[in-house]
C-alpha positions as CSV (number, residue, x, y, z in Angstrom):
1,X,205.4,-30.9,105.9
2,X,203.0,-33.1,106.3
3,X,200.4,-35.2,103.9
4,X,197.1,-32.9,104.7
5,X,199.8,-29.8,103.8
6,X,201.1,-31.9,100.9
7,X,197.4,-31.8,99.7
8,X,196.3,-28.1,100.4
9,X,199.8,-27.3,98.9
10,X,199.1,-29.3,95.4
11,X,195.7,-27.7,95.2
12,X,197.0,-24.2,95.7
13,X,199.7,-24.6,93.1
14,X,198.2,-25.8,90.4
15,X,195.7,-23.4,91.4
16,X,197.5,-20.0,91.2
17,X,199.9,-21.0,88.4
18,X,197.0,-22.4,86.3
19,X,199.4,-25.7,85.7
20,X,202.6,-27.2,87.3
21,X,204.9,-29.9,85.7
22,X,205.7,-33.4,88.3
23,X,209.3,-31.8,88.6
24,X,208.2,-28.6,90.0
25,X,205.9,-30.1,92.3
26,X,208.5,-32.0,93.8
27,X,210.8,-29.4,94.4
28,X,207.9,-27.3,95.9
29,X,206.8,-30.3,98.6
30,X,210.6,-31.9,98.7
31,X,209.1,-35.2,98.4
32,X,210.1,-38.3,96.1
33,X,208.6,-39.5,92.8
34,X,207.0,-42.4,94.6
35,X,205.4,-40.0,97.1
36,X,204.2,-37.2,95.3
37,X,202.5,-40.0,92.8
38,X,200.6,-41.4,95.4
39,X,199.3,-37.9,96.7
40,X,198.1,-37.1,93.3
41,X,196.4,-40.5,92.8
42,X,195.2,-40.2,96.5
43,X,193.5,-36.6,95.7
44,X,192.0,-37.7,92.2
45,X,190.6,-41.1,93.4
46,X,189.8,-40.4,97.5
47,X,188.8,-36.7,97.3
48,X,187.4,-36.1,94.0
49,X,190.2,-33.3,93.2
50,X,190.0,-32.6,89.2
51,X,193.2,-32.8,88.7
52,X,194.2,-33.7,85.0
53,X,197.6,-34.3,83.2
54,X,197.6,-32.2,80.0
55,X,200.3,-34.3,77.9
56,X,200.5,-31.7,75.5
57,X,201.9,-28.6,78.2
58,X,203.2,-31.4,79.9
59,X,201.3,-29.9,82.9
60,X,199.7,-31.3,86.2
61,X,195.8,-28.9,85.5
62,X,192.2,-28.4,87.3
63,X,189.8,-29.6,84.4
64,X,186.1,-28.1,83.5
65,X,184.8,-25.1,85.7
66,X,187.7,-25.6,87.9
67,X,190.2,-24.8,85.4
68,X,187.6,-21.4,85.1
69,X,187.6,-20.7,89.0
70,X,183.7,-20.8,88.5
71,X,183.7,-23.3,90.9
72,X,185.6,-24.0,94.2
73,X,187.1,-27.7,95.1
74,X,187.2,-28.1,98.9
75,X,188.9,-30.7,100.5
76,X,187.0,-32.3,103.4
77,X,188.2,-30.5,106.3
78,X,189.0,-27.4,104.6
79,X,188.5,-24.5,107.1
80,X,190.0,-21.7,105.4
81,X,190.2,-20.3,101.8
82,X,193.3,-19.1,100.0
83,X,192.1,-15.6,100.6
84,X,191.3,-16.4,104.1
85,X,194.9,-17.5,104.7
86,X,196.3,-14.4,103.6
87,X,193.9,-12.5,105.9
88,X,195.2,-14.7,108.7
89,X,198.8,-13.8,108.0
90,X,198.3,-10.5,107.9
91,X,196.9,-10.7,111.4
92,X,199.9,-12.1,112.3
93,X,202.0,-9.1,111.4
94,X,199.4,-7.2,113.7
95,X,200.1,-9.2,116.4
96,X,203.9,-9.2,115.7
97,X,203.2,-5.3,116.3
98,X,201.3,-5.5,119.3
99,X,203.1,-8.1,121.4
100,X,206.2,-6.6,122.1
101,X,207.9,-9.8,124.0
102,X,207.0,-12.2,121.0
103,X,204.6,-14.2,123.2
104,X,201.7,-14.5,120.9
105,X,204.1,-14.9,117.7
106,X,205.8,-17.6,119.5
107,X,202.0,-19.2,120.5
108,X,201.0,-19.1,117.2
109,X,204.2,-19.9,115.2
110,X,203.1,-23.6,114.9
111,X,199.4,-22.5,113.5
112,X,201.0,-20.2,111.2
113,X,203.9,-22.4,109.7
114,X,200.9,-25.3,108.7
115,X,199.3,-21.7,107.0
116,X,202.0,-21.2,105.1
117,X,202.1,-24.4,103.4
118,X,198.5,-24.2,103.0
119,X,198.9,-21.5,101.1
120,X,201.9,-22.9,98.9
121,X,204.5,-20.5,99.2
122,X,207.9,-21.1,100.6
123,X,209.6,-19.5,103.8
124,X,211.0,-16.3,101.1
125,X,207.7,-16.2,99.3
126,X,205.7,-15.8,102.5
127,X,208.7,-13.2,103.7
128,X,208.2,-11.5,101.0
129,X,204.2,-11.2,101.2
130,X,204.8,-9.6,104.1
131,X,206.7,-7.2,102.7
132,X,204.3,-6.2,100.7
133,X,201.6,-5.5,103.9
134,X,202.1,-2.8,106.0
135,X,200.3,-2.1,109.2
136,X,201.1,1.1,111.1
137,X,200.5,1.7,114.5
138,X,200.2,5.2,115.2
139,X,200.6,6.0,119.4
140,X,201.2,2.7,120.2
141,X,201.1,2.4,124.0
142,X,203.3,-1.2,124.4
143,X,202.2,-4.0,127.2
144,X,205.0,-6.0,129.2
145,X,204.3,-9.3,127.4
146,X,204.8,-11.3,130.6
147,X,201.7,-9.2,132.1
148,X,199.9,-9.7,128.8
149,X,200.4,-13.5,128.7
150,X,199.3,-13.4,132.2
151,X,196.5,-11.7,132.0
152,X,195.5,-13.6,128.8
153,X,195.8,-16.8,130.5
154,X,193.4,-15.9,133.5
155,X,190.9,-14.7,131.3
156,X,190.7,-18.2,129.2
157,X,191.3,-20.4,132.7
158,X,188.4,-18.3,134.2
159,X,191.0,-17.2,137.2
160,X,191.2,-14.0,139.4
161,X,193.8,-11.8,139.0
162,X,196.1,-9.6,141.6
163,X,197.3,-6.4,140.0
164,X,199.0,-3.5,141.0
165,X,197.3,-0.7,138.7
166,X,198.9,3.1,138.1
167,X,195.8,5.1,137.6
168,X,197.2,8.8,136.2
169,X,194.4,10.6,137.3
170,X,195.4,10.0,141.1
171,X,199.1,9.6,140.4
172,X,198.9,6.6,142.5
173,X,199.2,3.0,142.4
174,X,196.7,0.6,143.9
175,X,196.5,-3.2,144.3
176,X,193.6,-4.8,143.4
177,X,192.1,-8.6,142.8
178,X,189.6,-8.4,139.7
179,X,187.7,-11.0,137.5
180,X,189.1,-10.8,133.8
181,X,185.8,-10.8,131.5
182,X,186.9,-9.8,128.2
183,X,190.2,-7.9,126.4
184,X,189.5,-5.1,124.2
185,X,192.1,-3.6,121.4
186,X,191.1,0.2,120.6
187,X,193.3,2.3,118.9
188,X,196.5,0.2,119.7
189,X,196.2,0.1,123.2
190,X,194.9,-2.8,124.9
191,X,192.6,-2.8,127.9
192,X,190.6,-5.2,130.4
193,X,186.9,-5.1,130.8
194,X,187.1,-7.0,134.7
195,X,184.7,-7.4,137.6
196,X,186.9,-5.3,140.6
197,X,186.1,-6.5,144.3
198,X,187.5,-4.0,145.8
199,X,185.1,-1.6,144.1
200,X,182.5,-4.4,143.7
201,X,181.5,-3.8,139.9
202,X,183.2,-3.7,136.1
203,X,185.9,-1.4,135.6
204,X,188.0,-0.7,132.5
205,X,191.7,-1.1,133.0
206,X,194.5,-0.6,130.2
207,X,197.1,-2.7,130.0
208,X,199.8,-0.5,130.1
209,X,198.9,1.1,133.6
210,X,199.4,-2.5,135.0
211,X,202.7,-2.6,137.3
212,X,202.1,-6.4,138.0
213,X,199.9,-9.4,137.3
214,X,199.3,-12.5,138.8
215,X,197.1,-15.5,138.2
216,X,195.2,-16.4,141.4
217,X,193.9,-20.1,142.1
218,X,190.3,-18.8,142.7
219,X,187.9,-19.0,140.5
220,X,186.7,-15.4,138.3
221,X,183.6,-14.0,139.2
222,X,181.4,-14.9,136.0
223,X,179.5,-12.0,134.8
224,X,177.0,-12.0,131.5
225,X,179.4,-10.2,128.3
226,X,175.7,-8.7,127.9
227,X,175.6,-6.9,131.2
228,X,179.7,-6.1,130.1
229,X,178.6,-4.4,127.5
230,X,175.1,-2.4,128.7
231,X,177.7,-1.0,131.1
232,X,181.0,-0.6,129.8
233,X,180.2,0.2,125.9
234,X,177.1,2.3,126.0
235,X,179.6,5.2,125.8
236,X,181.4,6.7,123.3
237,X,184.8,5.4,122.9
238,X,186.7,3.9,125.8
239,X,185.4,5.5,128.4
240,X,182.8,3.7,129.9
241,X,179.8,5.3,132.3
242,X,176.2,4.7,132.9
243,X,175.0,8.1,133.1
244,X,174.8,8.6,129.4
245,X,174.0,12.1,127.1
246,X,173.6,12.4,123.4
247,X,175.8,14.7,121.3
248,X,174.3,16.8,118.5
249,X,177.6,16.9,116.1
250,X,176.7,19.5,112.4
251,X,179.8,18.8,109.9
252,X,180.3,21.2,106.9
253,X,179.4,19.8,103.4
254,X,183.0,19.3,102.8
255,X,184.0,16.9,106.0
256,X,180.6,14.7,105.7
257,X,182.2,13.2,102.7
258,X,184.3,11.4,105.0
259,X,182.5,11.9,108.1
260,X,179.4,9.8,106.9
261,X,181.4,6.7,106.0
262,X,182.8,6.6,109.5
263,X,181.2,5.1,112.5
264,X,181.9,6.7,115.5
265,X,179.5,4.7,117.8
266,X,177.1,1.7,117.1
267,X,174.2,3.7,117.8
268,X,175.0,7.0,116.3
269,X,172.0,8.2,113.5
270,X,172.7,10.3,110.5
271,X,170.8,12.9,108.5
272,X,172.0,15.4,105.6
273,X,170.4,18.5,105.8
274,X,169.3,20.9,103.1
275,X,172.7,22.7,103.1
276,X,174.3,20.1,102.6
277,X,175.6,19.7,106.3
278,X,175.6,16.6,108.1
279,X,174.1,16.3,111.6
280,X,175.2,12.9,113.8
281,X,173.6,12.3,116.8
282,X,175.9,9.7,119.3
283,X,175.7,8.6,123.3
284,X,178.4,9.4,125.4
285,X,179.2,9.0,129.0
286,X,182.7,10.6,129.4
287,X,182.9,13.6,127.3
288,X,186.8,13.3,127.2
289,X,187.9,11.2,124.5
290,X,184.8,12.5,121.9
291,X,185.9,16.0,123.0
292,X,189.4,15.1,120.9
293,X,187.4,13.6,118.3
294,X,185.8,16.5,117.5
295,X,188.6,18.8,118.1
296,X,190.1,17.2,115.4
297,X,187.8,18.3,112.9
298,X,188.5,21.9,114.1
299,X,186.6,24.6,111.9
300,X,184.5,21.8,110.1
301,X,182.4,20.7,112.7
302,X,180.2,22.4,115.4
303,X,178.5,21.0,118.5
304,X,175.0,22.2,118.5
305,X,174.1,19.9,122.1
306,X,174.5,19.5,124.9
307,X,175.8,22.6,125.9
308,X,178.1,21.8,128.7
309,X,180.5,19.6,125.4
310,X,179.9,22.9,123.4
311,X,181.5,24.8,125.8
312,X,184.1,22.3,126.9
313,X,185.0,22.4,123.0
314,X,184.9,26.0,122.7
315,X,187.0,26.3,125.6
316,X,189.7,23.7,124.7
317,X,189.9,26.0,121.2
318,X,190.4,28.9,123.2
319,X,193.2,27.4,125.0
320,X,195.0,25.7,121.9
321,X,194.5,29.2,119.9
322,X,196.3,31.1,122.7
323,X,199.3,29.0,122.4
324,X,199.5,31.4,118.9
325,X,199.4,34.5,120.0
326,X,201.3,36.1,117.4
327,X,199.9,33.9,114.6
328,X,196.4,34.9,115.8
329,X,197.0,38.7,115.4
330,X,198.1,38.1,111.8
């Protein structure tokens, strides 16, 4: 541990245990007498830290407002609160989910260690923060992390990429040199928003179709993240399309209690109407993945335009039902 760690460290202790005796402290930072003196002096004098001894606790104290938490001491070059921290490291067991060959977690191991004594805990007590976060992810569709480092590393070097893409639609693979311009994470799988030459324009790739990737010496093809996103996100979902409709969605009183804290799409509008119904209006370009979304409300929501996804939904409830025969006739 270093001396800037030492500091944070001190800060954060005395913090959250509202006072800590000189012994403590030194078995927290494993430091000497000598050492941990100077740090305190060091904070007191050079950073203005207000940092008391109370004789009577025998107890190393924040004075005044500090003491309250009505007012925040910052060391100079403090980027990240205590609360901040723990939002970090709870990224990191997101990652640790995502990355299934460990190449981000062993990236950011360094980063996170120098978090950790920020935050003055010790290797159990951080273990056992984690513990106490749980991130599920539900249909997780895993990359090969050597493809995933690959691809990752193009996209910061501003490098073209070879692949070898599976698209399921054709059953087919194809090989195909693209310009990475941005990675997207939507509902646990990851994709790649890159400029194809083959097909000269943006296409969305996910990660997990990729067979192969390789970084190229040739400069990427640059293209404006505004112009990604006018073509690629002006959809609903992940399916991206220029061509785009607007979807009249009516909810029942009872799913618009959760329906109108949700936001399916950036530019979706909402209105309750006198029955208590809620109507959502959305873009779409690809009627396939909002299709599910709707399906999932079942009975409780009804698609009033246009009529082409009213019938596709009616007709995907004809087909599920009739997977029931027998519970239908009930």
């Amino acid at each position: 541990m270093n001396r800037t760690e030492r500091f944070y460290r001190i800060e954060l202790l005395i913090k959250s245990r509202g006072g800590v005796n000189f012994e403590t402290l030194m078995d927290e930072l494993e430091v000497s007498r000598a050492t941990l003196k100077r740090d305190l002096q060091y904070l007191r004098d050079r950073m203005d830290a207000p940092i008391v001894y109370d004789r009577f606790d025998n107890l190393y104290k924040f004075e005044g407002e500090a003491a309250l938490g009505e007012t925040a001491h910052q060391l100079p070059g403090v980027w990240f609160s205590e609360s901040e921290i723990l939002a970090l490291l709870t990224m990191h067991q997101l990652i640790a989910g995502l990355d299934e060959g460990g190449v981000l977690g062993r990236h950011l191991q360094p980063l996170l260690d120098k978090l950790n004594g920020m935050l003055g805990t010790t290797a159990s007590e951080s273990k056992e923060l984690m513990k106490r976060v749980k991130i599920v992810h539900p249909a997780r569709r895993p990359v090969p992390s050597r493809w995933f480092e690959a691809i990752g590393s193009a996209l910061l070097k501003r490098r073209r990429l070879d692949i070898v893409y599976f698209t399921r639609a054709k059953q087919s693979e194809s090989q195909r040199e693209v310009s990475p311009q941005r990675l997207i994470h939507y509902r646990n799988t990851w994709y790649l928003d890159a400029w194809c030459h083959q097909s000269d324009g943006l296409r969305r790739f996910a990660l997990d179709a990729v067979r192969s990737a390789k970084v190229l010496d040739s400069r990427a093809k640059d293209v404006a993240v505004k112009t990604v996103e006018t073509e690629l996100d002006s959809g609903y979902g992940i399916f991206s399309g220029k061509a785009v409709q607007w979807a009249n969605l009516v909810f029942t009183p009872e799913a618009a209690q959760w329906v109108s804290l949700e936001e399916w799409h950036p530019r979706q509008t909402l209105r309750t109407l006198a029955d208590g119904c809620l109507e959502m209006k959305l873009p779409f370009a690809d009627a396939t993945e909002l299709a599910m979304d709707i399906l999932r409300h079942g009975p409780q929501v009804k698609v009033t335009a246009p009529a082409a996804l009213a019938r596709q939904v009616a007709q995907r409830l004809r087909e599920a039902a009739a997977q029931y025969p027998q519970a239908a006739g009930k």
